[in-house]
LUMZAVO-915075 format. One record per residue (C-alpha): residue in three letters; x, y, z; residue number from 0. Coordinates in steps of 0.02 Angstrom, whole numbers, plus 32768, in hexadecimal, padded with zeros to 4 digits. Example, Ala and Ser with C-alpha at 12.3 -4.5 7.8 and 13.67 -1.06 7.14 Angstrom:
BEGIN
+------+------+------+------+-----+
! type !   px !   py !   pz ! seq !
+------+------+------+------+-----+
!  ALA ! 8267 ! 7F1F ! 8186 !   0 !
!  SER ! 82AC ! 7FCB ! 8165 !   1 !
+------+------+------+------+-----+
This chain:
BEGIN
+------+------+------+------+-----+
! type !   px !   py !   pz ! seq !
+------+------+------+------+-----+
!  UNK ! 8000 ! 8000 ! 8000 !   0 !
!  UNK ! 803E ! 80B6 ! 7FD4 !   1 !
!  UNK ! 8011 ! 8145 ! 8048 !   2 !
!  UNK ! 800C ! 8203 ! 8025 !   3 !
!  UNK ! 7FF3 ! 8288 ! 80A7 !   4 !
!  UNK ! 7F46 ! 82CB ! 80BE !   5 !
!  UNK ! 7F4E ! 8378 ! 8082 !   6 !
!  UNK ! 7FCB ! 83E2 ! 8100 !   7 !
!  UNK ! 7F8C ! 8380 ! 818D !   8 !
!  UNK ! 7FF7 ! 82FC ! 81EA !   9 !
!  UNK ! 7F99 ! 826B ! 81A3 !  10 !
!  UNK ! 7FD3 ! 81EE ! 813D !  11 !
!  UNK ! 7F4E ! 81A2 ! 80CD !  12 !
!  UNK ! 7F2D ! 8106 ! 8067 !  13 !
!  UNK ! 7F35 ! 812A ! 7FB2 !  14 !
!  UNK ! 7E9D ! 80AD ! 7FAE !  15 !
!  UNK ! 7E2B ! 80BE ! 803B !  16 !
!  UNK ! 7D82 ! 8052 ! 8068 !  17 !
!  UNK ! 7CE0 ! 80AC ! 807D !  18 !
!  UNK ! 7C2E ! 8076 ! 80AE !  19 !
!  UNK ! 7BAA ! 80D6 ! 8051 !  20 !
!  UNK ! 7B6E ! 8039 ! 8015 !  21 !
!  UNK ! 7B5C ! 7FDD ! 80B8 !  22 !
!  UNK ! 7AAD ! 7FB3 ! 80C8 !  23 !
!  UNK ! 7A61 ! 7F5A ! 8166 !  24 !
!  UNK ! 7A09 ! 7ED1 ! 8160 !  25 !
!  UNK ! 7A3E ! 7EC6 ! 80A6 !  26 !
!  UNK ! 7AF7 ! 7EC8 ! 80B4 !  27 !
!  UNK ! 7B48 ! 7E33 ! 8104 !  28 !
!  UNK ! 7BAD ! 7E72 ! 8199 !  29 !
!  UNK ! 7C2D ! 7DDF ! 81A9 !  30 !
!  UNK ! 7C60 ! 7DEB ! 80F8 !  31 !
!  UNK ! 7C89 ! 7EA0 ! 80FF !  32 !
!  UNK ! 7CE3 ! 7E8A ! 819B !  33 !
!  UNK ! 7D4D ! 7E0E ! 815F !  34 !
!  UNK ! 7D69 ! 7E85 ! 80C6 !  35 !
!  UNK ! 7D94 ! 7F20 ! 811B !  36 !
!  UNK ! 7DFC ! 7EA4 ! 8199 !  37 !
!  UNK ! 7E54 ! 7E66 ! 80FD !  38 !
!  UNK ! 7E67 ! 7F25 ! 80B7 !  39 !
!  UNK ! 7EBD ! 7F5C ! 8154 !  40 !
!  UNK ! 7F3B ! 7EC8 ! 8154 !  41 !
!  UNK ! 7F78 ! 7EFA ! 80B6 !  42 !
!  UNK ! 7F92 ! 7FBB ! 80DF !  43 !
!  UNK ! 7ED7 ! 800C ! 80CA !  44 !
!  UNK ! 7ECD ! 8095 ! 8157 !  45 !
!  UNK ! 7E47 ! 80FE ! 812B !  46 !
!  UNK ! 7D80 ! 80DF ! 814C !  47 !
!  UNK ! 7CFE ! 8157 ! 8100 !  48 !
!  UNK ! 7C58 ! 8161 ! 8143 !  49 !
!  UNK ! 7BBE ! 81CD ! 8172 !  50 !
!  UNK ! 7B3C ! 81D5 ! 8200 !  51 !
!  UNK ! 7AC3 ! 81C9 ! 8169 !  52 !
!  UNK ! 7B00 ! 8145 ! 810F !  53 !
!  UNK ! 7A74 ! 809C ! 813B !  54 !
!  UNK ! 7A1B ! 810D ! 81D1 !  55 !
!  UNK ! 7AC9 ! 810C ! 8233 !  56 !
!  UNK ! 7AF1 ! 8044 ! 821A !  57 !
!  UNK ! 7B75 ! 8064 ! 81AC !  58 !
!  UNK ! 7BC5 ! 80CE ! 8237 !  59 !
!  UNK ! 7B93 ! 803A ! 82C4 !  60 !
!  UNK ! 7BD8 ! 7FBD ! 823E !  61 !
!  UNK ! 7C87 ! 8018 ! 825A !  62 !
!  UNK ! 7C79 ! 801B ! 8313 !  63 !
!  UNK ! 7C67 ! 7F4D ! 8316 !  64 !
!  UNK ! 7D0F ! 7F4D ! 82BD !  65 !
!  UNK ! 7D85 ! 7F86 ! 834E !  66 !
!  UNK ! 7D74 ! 7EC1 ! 8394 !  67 !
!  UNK ! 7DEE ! 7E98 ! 82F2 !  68 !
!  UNK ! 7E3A ! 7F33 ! 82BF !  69 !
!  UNK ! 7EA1 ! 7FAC ! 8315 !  70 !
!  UNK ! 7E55 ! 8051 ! 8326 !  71 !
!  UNK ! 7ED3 ! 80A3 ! 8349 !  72 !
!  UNK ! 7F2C ! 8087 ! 82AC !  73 !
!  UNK ! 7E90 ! 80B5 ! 824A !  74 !
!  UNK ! 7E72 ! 815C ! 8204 !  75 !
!  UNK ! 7DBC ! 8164 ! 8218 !  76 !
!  UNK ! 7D58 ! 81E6 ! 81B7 !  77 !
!  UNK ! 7C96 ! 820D ! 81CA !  78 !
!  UNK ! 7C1F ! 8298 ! 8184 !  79 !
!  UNK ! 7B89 ! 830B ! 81B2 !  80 !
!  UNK ! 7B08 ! 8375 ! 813F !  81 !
!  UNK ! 7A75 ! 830B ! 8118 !  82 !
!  UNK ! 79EB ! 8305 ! 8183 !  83 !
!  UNK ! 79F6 ! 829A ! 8218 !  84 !
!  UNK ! 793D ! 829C ! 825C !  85 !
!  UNK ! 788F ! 8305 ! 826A !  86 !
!  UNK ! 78A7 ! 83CE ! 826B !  87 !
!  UNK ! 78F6 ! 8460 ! 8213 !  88 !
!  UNK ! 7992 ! 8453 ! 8286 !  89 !
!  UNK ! 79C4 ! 8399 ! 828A !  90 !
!  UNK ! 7A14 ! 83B8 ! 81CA !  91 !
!  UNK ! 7A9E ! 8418 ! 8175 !  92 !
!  UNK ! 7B59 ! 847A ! 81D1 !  93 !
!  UNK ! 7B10 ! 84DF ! 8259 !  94 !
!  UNK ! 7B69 ! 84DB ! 8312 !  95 !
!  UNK ! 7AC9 ! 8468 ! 8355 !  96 !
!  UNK ! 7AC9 ! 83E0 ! 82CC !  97 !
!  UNK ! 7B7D ! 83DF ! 82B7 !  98 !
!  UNK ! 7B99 ! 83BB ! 8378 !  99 !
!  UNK ! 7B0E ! 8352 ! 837C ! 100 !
!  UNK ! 7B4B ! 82E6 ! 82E5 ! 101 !
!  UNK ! 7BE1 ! 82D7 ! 8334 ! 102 !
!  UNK ! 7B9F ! 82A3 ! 83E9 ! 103 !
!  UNK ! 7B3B ! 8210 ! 8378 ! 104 !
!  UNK ! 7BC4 ! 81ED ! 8300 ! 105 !
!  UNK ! 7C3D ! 81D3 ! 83B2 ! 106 !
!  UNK ! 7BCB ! 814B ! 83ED ! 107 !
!  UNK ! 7B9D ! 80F5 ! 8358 ! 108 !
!  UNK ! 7C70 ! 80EC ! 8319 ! 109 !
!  UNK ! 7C7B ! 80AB ! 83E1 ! 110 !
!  UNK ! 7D11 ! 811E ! 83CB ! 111 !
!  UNK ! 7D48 ! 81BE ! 8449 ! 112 !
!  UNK ! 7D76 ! 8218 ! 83A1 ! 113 !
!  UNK ! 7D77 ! 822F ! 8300 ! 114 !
!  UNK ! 7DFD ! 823C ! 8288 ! 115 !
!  UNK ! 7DAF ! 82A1 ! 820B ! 116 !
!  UNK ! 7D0A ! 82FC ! 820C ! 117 !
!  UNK ! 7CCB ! 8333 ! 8168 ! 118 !
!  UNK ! 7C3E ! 83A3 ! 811E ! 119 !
!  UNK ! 7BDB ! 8328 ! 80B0 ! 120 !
!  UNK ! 7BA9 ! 83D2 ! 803F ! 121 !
!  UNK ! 7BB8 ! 8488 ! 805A ! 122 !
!  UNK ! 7B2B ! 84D6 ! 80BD ! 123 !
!  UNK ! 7AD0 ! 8574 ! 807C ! 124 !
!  UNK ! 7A61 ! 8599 ! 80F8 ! 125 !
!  UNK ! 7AF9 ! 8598 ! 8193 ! 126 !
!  UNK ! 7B7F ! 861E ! 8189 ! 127 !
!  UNK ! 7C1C ! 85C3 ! 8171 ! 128 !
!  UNK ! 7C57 ! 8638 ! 81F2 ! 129 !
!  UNK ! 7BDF ! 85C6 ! 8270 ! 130 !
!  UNK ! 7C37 ! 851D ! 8228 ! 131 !
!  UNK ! 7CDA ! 8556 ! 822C ! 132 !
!  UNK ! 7CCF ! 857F ! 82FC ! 133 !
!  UNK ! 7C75 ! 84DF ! 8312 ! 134 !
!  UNK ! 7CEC ! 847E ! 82CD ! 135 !
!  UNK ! 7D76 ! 84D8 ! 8326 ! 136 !
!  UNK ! 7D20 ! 84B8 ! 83C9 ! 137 !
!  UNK ! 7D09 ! 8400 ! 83A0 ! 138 !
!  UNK ! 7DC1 ! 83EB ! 8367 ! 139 !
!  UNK ! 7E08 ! 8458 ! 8420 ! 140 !
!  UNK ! 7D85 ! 83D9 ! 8485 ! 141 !
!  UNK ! 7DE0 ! 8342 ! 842A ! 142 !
!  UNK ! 7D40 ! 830F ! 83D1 ! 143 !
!  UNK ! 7D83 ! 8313 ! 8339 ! 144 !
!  UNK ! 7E31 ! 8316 ! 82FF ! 145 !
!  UNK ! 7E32 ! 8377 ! 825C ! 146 !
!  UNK ! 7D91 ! 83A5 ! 81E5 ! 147 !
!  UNK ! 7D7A ! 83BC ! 8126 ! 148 !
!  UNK ! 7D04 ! 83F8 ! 80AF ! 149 !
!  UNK ! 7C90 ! 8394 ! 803B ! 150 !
!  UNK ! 7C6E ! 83B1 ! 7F6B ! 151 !
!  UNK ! 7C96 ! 845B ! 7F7B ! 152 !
!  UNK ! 7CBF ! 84DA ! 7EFB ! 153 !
!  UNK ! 7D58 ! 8512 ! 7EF3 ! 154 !
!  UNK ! 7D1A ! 85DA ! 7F21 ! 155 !
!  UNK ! 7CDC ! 8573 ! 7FC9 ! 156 !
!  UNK ! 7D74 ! 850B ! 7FE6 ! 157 !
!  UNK ! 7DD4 ! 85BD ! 7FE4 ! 158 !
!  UNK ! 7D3F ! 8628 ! 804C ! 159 !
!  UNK ! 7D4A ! 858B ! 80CE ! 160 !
!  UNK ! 7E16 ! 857C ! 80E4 ! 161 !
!  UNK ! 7E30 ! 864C ! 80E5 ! 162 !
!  UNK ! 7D9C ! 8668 ! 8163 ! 163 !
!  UNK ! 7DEC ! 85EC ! 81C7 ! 164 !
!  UNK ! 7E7C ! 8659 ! 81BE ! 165 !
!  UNK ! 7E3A ! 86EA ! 81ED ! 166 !
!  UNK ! 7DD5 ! 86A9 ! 8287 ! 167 !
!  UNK ! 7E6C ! 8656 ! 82D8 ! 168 !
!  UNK ! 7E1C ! 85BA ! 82B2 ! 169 !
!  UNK ! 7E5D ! 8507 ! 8287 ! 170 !
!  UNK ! 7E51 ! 84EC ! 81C7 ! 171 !
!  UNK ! 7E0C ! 845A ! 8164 ! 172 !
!  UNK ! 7E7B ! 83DC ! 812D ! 173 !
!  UNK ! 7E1F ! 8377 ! 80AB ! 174 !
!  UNK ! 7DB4 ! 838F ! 8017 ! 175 !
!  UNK ! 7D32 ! 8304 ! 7FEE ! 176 !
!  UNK ! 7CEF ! 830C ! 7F3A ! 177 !
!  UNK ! 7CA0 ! 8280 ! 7EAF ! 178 !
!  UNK ! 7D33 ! 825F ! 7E42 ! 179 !
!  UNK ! 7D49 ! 81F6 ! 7DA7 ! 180 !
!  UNK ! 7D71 ! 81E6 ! 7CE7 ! 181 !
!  UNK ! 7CCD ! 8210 ! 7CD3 ! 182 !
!  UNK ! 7CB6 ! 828B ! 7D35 ! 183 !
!  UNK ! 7D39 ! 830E ! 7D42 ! 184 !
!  UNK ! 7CD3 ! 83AA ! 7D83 ! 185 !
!  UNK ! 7D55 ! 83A6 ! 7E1A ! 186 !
!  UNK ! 7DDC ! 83EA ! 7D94 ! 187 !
!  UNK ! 7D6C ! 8483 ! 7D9A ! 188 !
!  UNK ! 7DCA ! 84E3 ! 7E10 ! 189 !
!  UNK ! 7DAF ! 8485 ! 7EB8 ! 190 !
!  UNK ! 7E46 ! 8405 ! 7EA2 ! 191 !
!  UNK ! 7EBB ! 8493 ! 7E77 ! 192 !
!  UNK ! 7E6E ! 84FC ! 7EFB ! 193 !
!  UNK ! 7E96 ! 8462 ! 7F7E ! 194 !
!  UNK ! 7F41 ! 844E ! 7F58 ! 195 !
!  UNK ! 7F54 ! 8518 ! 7F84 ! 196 !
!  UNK ! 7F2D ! 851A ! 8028 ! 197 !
!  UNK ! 7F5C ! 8477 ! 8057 ! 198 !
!  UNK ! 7EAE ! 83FF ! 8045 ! 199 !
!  UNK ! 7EBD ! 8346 ! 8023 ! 200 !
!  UNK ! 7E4B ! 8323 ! 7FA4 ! 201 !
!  UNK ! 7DEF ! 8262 ! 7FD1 ! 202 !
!  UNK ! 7DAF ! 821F ! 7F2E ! 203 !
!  UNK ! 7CFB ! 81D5 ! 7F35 ! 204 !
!  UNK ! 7C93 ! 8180 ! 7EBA ! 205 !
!  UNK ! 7D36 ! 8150 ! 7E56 ! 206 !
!  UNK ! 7CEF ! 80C5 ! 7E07 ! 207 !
!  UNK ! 7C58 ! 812E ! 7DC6 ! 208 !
!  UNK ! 7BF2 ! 80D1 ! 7E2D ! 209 !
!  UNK ! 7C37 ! 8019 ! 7DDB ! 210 !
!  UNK ! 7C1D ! 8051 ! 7D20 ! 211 !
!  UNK ! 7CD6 ! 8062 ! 7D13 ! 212 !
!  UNK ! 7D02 ! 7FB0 ! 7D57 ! 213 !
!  UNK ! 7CBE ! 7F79 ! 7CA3 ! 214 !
!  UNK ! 7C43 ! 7F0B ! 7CD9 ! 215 !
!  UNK ! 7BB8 ! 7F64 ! 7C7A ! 216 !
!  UNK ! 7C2D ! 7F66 ! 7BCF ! 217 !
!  UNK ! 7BDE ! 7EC0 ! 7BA1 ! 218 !
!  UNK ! 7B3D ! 7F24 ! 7B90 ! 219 !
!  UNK ! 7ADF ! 7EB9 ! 7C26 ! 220 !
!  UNK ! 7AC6 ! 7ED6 ! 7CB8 ! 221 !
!  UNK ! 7B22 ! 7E4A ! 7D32 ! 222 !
!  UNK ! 7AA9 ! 7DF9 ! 7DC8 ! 223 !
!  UNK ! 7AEF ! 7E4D ! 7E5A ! 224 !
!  UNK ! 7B30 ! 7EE5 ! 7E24 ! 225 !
!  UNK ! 7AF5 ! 7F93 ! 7E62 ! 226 !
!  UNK ! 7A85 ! 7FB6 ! 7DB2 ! 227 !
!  UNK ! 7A06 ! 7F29 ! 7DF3 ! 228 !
!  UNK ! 79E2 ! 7F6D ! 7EA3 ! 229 !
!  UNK ! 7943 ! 7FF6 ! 7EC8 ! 230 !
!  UNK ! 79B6 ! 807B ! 7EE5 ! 231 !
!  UNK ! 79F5 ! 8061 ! 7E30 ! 232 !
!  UNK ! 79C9 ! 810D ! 7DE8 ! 233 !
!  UNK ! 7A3F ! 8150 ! 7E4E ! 234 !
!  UNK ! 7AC8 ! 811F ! 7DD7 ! 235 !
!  UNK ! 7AE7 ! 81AF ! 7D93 ! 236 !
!  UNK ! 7B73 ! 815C ! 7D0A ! 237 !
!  UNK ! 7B05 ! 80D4 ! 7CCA ! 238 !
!  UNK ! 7AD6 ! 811E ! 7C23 ! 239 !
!  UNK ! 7AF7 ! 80DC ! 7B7A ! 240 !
!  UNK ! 7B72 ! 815A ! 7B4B ! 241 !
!  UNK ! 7BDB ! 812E ! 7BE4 ! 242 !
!  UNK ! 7BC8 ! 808E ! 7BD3 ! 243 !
!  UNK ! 7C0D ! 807D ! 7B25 ! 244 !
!  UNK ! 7CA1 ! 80E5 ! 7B8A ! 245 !
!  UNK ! 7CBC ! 806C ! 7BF9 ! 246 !
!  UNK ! 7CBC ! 7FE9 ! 7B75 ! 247 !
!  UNK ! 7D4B ! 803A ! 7B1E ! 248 !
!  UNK ! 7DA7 ! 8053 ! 7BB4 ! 249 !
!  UNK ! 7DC0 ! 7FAB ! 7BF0 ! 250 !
!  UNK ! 7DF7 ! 7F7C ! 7B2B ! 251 !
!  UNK ! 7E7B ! 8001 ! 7B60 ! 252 !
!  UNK ! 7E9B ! 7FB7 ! 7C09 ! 253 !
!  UNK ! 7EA4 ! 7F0F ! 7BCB ! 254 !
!  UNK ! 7F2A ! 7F4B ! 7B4F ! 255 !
!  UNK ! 7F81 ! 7F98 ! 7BE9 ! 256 !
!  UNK ! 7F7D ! 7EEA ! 7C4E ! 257 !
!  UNK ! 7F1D ! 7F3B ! 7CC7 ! 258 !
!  UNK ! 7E6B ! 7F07 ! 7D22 ! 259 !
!  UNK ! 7DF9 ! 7F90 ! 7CE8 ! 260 !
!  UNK ! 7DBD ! 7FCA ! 7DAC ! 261 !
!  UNK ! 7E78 ! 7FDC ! 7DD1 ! 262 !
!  UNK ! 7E89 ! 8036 ! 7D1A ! 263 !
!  UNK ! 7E0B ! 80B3 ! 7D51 ! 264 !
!  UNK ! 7E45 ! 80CB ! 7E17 ! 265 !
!  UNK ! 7EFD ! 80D5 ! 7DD6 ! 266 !
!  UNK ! 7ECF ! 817A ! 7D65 ! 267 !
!  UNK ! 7E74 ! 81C3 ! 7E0B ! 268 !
!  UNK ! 7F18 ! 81B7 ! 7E59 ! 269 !
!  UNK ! 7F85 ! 81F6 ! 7DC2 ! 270 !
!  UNK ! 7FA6 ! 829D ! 7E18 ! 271 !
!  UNK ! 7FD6 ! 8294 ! 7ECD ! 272 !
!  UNK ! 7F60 ! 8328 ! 7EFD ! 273 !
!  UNK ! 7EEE ! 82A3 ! 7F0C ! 274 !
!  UNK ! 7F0C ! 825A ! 7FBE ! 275 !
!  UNK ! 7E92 ! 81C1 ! 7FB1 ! 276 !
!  UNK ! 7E18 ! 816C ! 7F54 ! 277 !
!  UNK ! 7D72 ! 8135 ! 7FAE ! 278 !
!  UNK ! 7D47 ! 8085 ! 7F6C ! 279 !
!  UNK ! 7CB1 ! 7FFB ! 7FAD ! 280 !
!  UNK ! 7CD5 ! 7F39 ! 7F8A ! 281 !
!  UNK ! 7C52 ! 7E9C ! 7FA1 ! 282 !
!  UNK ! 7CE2 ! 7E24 ! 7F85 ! 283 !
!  UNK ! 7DA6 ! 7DEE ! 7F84 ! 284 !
!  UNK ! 7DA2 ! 7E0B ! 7ED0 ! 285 !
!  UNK ! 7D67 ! 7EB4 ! 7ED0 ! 286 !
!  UNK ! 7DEB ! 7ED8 ! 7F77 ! 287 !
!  UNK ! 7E6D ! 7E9A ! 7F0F ! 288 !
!  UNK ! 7E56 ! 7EF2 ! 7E75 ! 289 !
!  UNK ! 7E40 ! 7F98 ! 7EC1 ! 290 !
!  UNK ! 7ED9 ! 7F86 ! 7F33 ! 291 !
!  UNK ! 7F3E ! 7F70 ! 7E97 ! 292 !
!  UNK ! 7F37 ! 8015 ! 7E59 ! 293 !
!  UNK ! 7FA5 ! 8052 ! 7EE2 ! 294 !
!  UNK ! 8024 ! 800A ! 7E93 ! 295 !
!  UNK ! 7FF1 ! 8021 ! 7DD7 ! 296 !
!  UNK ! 8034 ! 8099 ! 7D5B ! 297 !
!  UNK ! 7FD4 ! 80D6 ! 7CC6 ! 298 !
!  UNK ! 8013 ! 817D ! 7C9A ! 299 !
!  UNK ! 8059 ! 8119 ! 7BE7 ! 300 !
!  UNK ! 7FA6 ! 8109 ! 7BC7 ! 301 !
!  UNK ! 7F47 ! 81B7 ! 7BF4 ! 302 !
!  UNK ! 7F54 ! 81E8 ! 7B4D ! 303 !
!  UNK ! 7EEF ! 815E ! 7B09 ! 304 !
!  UNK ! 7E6E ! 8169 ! 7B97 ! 305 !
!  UNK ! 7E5F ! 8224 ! 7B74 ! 306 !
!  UNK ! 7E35 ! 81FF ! 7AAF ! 307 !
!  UNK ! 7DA3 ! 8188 ! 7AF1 ! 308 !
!  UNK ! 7D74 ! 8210 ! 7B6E ! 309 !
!  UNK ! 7D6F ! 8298 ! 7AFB ! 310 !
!  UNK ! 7CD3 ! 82FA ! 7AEC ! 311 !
!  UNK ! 7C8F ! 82A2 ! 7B9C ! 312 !
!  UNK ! 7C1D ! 831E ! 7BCF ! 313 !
!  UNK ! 7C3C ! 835D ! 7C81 ! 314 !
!  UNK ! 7BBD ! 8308 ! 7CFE ! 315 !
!  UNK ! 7B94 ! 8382 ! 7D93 ! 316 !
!  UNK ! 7B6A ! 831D ! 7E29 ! 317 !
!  UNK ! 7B02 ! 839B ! 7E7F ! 318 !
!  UNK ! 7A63 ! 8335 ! 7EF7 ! 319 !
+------+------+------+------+-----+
C-alpha cells in the first residue's frame, strides 16, 4: 500500500481507502464485510469513510463492531454531517446545534472517543460558514474531532472556508471530499486546484462512477448482483448508453494495458498526487483485490489514449 499525506495535515492516508455508503442493514451481510475491511487493513488500508446518514446510522454502528478485530487506533476514521438526521427544521444541514449534535451521535455509534476526520457532507446555504467554522473549532479544542474538511465544494467555497478560518483564529480544514472520475471531471473546475493552495487533501469518491467503470456493463447486460438491478438503481447517475459505450472502450484500452479495468479507472484518479485517496466499496475478495492494485499501477503511458475515448464526455454535475 502507498500513502500520501492528507492535505497539510499530519495524516498519512491510504491511496485506496474503504467506505460504506453502500452498507445496508438487514441487506448487507455484516460478517462478509468485516472480514473484507479486516482483510483491507492487513494489507495497508487505513482510511474508513462514512456518514451518520448513510443506512439510518448502521453504517456508522457497522464500524463501531469492528474495533473487536481491528485496531482503532491505527485507523484513520472519517465521518460526515449535512443531511437530515430526524423530524424538524434544525436536525439538518452545518449549524453549531446539528453539527454538535451529529457529532455527540456519530461518537456513540463509531463506539469511538474521537474522530479522525469530520467532514461537511455539502456546503450549507442557509448557516453562515462563519457559524461552522467556530463549531468546528470548538469540537476540534474539546478533542471531539481531530481535524475537519469540507464536502463537494466549489472551489470559491473551498477558498471563503480556509481564509475565514484564517481570519477568525480558527483551525482550518484539512480535506476536500468531492465525486471524482473519468467521467466526471467537474472537480478540475477550480476546486482541485483551489485544494492544493491552501493545503486540502482532496478524498476521491464515486471513482468507479458508481461501478460503470469496472466494465461490467460493457457487455451491454446488466450482471445479477450488480448495483443497476437494486431499487435504488436510478441513482446511477453513469449508467447511460453513451457512457456505457465509454466504458466499453475503455476496458479494450485497459486490456491492451494488462490492467483490470476497476484498477485502470482508480489508477487515473490517483495520477496526480493532489489527490490524497480514493473512496472505494467492495462485496468480495475479487473486487478488494482489484482495487488495491491500483496503488501500485502506472498508466500515465496510456492517458493519451483514454483521453481520445473521453473526448467530448460531457461534464456531469453531481448536484442532489
Amino acid at each position: 500500500m502507498k500513502y500520501r499525506k492528507l492535505g497539510n495535515s499530519g495524516l498519512n492516508v491510504s491511496v485506496i481507502s474503504l467506505g460504506t455508503w453502500k452498507y445496508k442493514n438487514g441487506e448487507t451481510d455484516s460478517q462478509t464485510w468485516s472480514r473484507l475491511f479486516s482483510q483491507a487493513f492487513e494489507q495497508g488500508v487505513n482510511y474508513f469513510d462514512t456518514a451518520i446518514t448513510y443506512d439510518t446510522g448502521n453504517a456508522e454502528r457497522f464500524l463501531g463492531r469492528l474495533w473487536s478485530i481491528i485496531s482503532r487506533d491505527k485507523v484513520i476514521l472519517g465521518t460526515k454531517c449535512f443531511f437530515p438526521t430526524g423530524e424538524g427544521p434544525d436536525n439538518k444541514g452545518l449549524s453549531a446545534k446539528h453539527i454538535e449534535k451529529c457529532v455527540h451521535d456519530s461518537l456513540k455509534n463509531l463506539n469511538t472517543d474521537n474522530i479522525d476526520l469530520f467532514q461537511c457532507h455539502r456546503w450549507d446555504n442557509d448557516t453562515p460558514i462563519e457559524e461552522t467554522i467556530q463549531a468546528m473549532d470548538m469540537l476540534v479544542k474539546q478533542g471531539k474531532i481531530r481535524y475537519w474538511g469540507l464536502g463537494s465544494a466549489t472551489a470559491a467555497q473551498v477558498t471563503e472556508a480556509t481564509l475565514k478560518s484564517d481570519l477568525m483564529g480558527c483551525v482550518r480544514p484539512v480535506s476536500h471530499q468531492h465525486v471524482y472520475n473519468m467521467f466526471n471531471r467537474t472537480a478540475e473546475f477550480g476546486a482541485l486546484e483551489a485544494g492544493k493552495r491552501f493545503g486540502l487533501g482532496f478524498l476521491a469518491y464515486s471513482p468507479l462512477a458508481q461501478g460503470v467503470l469496472t466494465g461490467k456493463y460493457a457487455a451491454g447486460k446488466i450482471p445479477s448482483g450488480s448495483r443497476a438491478t437494486s431499487q435504488d438503481a436510478n441513482t446511477i447517475w453513469d449508467f447511460k448508453p453513451e457512457k456505457i459505450e465509454k466504458s466499453r472502450l475503455l476496458a479494450e484500452l485497459a486490456q491492451k494495458a494488462g490492467i483490470d479495468t476497476a484498477t485502470f479507472a482508480l489508477a487515473w484518479c490517483l495520477r496526480t498526487d493532489t489527490v490524497s485517496s480514493v473512496i472505494t466499496s467492495v462485496n468480495n475478495e475479487s473486487q478488494l483485490s482489484i482495487n488495491l492494485a491500483a496503488a501500485d499501477t502506472e498508466v500515465s503511458n496510456w492517458l493519451d489514449e483514454a483521453a481520445r475515448i473521453m473526448d467530448n464526455e460531457p461534464y456531469n454535475i453531481y448536484t442532489t
